[in-house]
C-alpha positions in Angstrom: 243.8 -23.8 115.5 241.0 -24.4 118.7 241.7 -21.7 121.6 241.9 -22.9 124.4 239.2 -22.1 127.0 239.8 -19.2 129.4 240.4 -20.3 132.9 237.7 -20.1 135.5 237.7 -17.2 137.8 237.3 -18.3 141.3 235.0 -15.9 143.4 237.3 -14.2 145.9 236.1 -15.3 149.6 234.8 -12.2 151.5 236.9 -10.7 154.3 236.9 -12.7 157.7 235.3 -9.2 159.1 232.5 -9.3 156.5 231.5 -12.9 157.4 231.2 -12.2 161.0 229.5 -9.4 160.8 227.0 -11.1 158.6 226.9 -13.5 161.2 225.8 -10.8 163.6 223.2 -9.1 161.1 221.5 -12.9 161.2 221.0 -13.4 164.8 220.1 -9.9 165.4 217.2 -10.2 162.6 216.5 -13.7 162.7 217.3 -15.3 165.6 220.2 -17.4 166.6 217.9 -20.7 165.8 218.4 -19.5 161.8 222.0 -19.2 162.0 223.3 -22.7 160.4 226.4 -22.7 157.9 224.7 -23.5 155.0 222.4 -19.7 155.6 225.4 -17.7 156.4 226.8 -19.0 153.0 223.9 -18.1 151.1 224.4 -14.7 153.0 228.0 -13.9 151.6 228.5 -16.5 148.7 230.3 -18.6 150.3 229.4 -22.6 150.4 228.8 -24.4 154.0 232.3 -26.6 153.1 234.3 -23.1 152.5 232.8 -21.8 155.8 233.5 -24.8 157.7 237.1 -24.8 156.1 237.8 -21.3 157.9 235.9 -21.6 160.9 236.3 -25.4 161.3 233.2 -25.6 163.2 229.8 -24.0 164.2 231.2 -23.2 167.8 234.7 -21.7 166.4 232.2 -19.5 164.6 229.9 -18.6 167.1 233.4 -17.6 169.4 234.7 -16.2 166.4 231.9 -13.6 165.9 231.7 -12.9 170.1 235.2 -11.9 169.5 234.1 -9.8 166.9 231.6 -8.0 168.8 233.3 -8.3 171.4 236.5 -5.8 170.3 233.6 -3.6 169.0 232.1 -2.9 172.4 235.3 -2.8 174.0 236.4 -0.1 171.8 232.8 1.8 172.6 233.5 0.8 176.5 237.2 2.6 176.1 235.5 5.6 174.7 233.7 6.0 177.5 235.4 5.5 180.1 238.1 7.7 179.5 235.9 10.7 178.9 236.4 13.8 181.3 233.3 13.0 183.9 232.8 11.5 187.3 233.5 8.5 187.7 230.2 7.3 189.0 228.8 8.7 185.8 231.5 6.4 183.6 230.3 3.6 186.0 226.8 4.2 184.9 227.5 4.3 181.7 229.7 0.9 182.0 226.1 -0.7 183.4 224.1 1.0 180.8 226.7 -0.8 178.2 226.6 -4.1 179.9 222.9 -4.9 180.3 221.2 -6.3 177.1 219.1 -3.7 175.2 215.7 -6.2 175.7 214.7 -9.6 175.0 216.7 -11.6 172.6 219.5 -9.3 172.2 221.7 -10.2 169.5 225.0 -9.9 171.6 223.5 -11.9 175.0 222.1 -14.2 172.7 225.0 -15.2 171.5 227.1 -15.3 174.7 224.4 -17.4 175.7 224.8 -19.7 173.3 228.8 -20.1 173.3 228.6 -20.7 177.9 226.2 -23.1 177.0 228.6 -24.4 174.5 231.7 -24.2 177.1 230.6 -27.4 178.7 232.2 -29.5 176.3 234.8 -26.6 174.8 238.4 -27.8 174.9 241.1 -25.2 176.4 241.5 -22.8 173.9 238.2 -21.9 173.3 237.7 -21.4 177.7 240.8 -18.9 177.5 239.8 -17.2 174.9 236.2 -16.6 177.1 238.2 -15.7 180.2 240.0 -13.2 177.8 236.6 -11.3 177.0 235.8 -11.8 180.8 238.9 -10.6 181.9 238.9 -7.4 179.4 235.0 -6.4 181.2 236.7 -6.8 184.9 239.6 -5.1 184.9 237.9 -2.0 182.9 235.6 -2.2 186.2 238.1 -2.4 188.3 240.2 0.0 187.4 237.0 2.5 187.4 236.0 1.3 190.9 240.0 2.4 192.2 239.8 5.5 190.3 236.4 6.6 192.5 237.9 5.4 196.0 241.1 7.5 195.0 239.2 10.7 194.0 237.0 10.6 197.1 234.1 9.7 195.0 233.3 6.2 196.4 233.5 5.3 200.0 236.7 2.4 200.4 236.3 -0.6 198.8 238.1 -3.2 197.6 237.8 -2.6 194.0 238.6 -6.1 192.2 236.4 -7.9 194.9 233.5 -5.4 194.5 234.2 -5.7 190.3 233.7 -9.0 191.0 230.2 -8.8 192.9 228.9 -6.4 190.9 229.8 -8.5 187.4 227.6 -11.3 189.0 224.8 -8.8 189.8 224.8 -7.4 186.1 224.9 -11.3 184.4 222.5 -12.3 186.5 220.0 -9.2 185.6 221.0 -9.6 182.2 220.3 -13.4 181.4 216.7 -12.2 182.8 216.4 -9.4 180.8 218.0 -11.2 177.3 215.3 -14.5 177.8 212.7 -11.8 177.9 211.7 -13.5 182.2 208.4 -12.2 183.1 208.4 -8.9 185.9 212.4 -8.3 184.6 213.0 -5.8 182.2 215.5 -3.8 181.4 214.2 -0.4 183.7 213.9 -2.1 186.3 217.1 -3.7 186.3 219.2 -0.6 186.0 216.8 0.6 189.1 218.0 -2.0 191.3 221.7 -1.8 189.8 221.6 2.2 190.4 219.9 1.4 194.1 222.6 -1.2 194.5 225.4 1.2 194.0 224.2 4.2 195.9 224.1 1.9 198.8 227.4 0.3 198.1 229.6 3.3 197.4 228.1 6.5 198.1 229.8 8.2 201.1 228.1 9.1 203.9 226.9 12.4 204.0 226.3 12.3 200.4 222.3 11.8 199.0 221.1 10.1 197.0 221.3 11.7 193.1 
């Protein structure tokens, strides 16, 4: 009597989470440039067609893993600014947080890459932007009220100013992330600590 061959095992797919994060690993070390499907599946087993069958396409990957990061650094950003310190102290470290570490950061790099994308994105992939947008401002925000209500800052008008100060920081950081000659990242938190001793110190109170 013939047995009958054991069926194949399939190879489980990794965790969404792992695939991201490999994702990640590969801009960071290689560049964004060497992150096509058919790598990142070589990177966690997986073939091109399974990726594309989660992810459906390069740029629901690419906004897939910003998410990803994304919650990370909003979980760090939480941490601190709920800490027991002054506020302009949680505001520095807010900037410190936000600009890109140097040229080619992994994280700018990427958010780079998915605006650029956003030209053609339909309307789910724009709100889901605005949401990471949205998370950054009103964490500023609500850290900009917090100092006029302690005394700390002189009055502002603290979504308006979140808003200013947003463009300031993107601005800086695209220079800083494309690695643009006489920009790096000293000198930008420089002029973003110059530009916020001027905006919101009160008078009467030096410079720190």
């Amino acid at each position: 009597m013939s047995t009958a061959p054991a069926p194949r095992r399939r190879t489980p797919a990794p965790p969404r989470e792992e695939v991201l994060a490999a994702a990640m690993e590969m801009i960071a070390e290689r560049g964004l440039e060497q992150l096509t499907m058919a790598a990142l599946g070589r990177e966690v087993g997986m073939s091109s067609g399974h990726l594309l069958y989660y992810f459906r396409s390069k740029d629901e990957l690419l906004l897939q893993t910003l998410e990803w990061s994304e919650s990370r650094l909003g979980a760090e950003r939480g941490r601190l600014l709920t800490r027991a310190a002054p506020v302009r102290e949680r505001l520095d470290a807010y900037v410190d947080l936000y600009v890109p570490d140097g040229h080619r950061d992994p994280h700018w790099t990427l958010w780079l890459e998915v605006w650029n994308r956003s030209l053609n994105a339909g309307a789910d992939a724009r709100d889901r932007q605005a949401a990471i947008e949205g998370a950054w401002h009103r964490d500023l925000t609500a850290l900009v009220a917090e100092g006029v209500s302690r005394g700390e800052f002189q009055p502002v008008d603290a979504d308006r100013f979140a808003a200013r100060l947003r463009a300031l920081l993107d601005g800086f950081s695209i220079h800083v992330a494309i690695g643009l000659r006489g920009t790096d990242r000293s000198q930008v938190m420089c002029h973003v600590r110059d530009f916020l001793d001027d905006a919101l110190n009160r008078p009467g109170i030096a410079d720190a």
